[in-house]
C-alpha positions in Angstrom: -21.3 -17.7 7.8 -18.1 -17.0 10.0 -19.0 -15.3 13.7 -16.4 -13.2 15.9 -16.9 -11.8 19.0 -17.9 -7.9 19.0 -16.8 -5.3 21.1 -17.3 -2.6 22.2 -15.3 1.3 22.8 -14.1 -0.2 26.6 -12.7 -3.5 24.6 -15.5 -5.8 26.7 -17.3 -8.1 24.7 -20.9 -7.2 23.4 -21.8 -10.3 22.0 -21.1 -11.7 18.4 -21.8 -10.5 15.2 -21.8 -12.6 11.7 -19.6 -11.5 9.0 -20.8 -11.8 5.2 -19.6 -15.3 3.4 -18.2 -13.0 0.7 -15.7 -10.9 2.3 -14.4 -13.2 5.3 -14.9 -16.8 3.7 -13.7 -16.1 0.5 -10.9 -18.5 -1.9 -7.7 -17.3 -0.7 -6.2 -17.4 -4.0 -2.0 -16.5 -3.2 -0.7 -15.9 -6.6 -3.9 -13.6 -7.7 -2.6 -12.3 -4.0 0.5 -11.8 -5.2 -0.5 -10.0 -8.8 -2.5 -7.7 -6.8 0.1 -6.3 -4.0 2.8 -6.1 -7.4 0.6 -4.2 -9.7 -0.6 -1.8 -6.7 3.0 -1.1 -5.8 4.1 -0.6 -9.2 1.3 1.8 -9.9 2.9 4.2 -6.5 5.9 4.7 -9.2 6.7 7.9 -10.4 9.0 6.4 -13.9 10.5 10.0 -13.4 14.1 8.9 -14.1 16.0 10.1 -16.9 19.4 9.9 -18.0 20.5 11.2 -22.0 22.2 8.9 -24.2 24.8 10.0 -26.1 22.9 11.8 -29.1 21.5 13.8 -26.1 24.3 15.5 -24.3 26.1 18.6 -25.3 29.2 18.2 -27.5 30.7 15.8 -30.1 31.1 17.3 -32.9 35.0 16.9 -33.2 37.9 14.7 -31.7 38.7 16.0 -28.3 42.4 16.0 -28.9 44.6 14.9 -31.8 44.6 10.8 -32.9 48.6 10.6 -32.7 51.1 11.7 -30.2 49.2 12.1 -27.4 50.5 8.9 -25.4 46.3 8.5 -24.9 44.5 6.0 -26.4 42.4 7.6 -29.3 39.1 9.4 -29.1 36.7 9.9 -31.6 33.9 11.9 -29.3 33.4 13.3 -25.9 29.5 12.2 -25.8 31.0 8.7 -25.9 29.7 7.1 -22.8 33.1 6.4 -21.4 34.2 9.5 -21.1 33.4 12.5 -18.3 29.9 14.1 -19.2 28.9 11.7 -21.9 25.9 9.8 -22.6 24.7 6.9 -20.9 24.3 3.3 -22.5 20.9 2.2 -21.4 19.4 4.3 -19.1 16.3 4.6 -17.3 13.7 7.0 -19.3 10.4 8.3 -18.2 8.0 5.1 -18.4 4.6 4.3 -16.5 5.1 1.1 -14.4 0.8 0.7 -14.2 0.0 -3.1 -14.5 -3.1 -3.2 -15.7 -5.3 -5.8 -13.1 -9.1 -6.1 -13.6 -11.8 -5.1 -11.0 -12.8 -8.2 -10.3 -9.4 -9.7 -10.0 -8.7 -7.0 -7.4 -11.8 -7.5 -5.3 -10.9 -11.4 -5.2 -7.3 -10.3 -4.3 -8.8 -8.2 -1.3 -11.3 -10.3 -0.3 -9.0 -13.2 0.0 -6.3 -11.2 2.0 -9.3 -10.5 4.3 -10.3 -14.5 4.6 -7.1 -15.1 5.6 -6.5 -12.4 8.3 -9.7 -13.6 9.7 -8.7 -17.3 9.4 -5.2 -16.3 11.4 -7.6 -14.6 13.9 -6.1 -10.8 13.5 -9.4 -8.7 12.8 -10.9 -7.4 15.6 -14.7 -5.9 15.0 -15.8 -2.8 17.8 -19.0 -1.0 17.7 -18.1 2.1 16.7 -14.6 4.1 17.2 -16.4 7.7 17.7 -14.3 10.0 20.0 -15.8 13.1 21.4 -12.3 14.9 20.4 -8.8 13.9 18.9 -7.2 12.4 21.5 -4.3 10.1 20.7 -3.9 8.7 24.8 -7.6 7.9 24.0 -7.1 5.6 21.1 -3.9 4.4 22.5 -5.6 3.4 25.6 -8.6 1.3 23.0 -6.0 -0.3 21.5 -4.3 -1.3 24.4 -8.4 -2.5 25.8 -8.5 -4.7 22.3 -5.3 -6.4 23.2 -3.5 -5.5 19.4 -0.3 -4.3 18.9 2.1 -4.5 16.0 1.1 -2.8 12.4 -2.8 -1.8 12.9 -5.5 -1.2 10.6 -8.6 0.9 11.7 -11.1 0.4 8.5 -13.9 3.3 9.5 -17.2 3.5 8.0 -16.8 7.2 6.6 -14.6 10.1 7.4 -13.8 10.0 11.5 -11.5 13.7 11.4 -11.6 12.9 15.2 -10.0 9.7 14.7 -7.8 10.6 11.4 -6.2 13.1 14.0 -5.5 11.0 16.8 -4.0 8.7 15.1 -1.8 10.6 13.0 1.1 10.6 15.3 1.0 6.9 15.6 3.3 5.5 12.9 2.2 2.0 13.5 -1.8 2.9 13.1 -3.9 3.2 9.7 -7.0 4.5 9.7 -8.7 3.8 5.9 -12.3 4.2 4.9 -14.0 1.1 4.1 -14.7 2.2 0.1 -11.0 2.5 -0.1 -9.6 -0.9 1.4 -6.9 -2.1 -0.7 -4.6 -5.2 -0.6 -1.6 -4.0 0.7 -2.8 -1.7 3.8 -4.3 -5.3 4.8 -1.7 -7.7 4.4 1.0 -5.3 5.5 -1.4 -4.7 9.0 -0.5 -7.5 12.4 -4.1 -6.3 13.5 -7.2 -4.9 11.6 -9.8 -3.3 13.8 -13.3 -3.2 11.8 -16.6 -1.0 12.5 -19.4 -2.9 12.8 -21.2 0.2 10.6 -18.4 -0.6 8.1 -19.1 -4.0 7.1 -22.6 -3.4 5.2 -19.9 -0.5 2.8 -17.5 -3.6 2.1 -20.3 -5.4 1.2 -21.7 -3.4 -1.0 -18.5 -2.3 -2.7 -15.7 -5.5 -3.0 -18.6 -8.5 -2.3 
């Protein structure tokens, strides 16, 4: 069972607290990694974008100027997709990008992005990150105590609106609730900074 030091809202040590096999032991499996971050980013598309093809635009119906005489080369069409305001050949249509990627395949992603942020020795666990008020010179200043900098990931046990809102002008802090943990907030994080009271959720809901 892997150990790590705790600590506590000043950043001292409190002692050491054992993490579950299942989350921070786990196979780190890169390519099932690497299916997971693709399929999560593909379902953030929109497939919004549109274009008409030549059956679609306005017009058409007769030659836009006479075959001979002209000095132009010959037209049959003004929806053909060379000229102005014709159709496109091709073009994107309104699709879904959703890779379809089992439950268990993602928790075994997750779970093995999180064995190897522990393994490079990036997750930091604290007692509790309660504030009294939204103060963002308050977090800044734990953050600072906990020695991480970079991309950081606050995982919280439950909603923390005190926290939410002091971080929210940070653009370089996360703060996610532990039930909604996903594979690219972790790998894309330098530092992930864990509640103790969180760990028993992951457990529970990716173990």
């Amino acid at each position: 069972m892997p150990t790590t030091a705790l600590f506590d809202k000043s950043g001292a040590e409190a002692g050491t607290i054992d993490l579950p096999d299942a989350l921070f032991a786990a196979r780190v499996n890169v390519p099932l990694m690497h299916q997971a971050v693709v399929a999560q980013l593909a379902g953030r598309r929109t497939g919004t974008a549109s274009t008409k093809t030549r059956a679609m635009v306005r017009g058409g119906g007769r030659k836009p100027f006479r075959q001979k005489g002209t000095g132009r080369a010959r037209q049959g069409t003004r929806s053909a997709p060379h000229m102005a305001g014709g159709g496109v050949v091709f073009g994107p249509s309104p699709r879904s990008f959703e890779q379809r990627l089992p439950k268990r395949m993602r928790r075994s992603a997750l779970v093995g992005a999180l064995t190897a942020k522990f393994d490079d020795g990036v997750i930091k666990v604290v007692t509790d990150m309660a504030f009294d008020e939204a103060r963002t010179k308050q977090l800044l200043s734990r953050i600072a105590a906990l020695k991480v900098d970079g991309k950081i990931l606050i995982v919280e046990e439950g909603k923390n609106t005190e926290l939410e809102l002091s971080a929210r002008n940070l653009p370089g802090v996360v703060v996610i609730r532990s039930d909604s943990l996903n594979i690219v907030d972790v790998l894309d994080a330098d530092a992930i900074v864990i509640t103790a009271p969180s760990i028993p959720t992951m457990s529970e809901v990716y173990a």
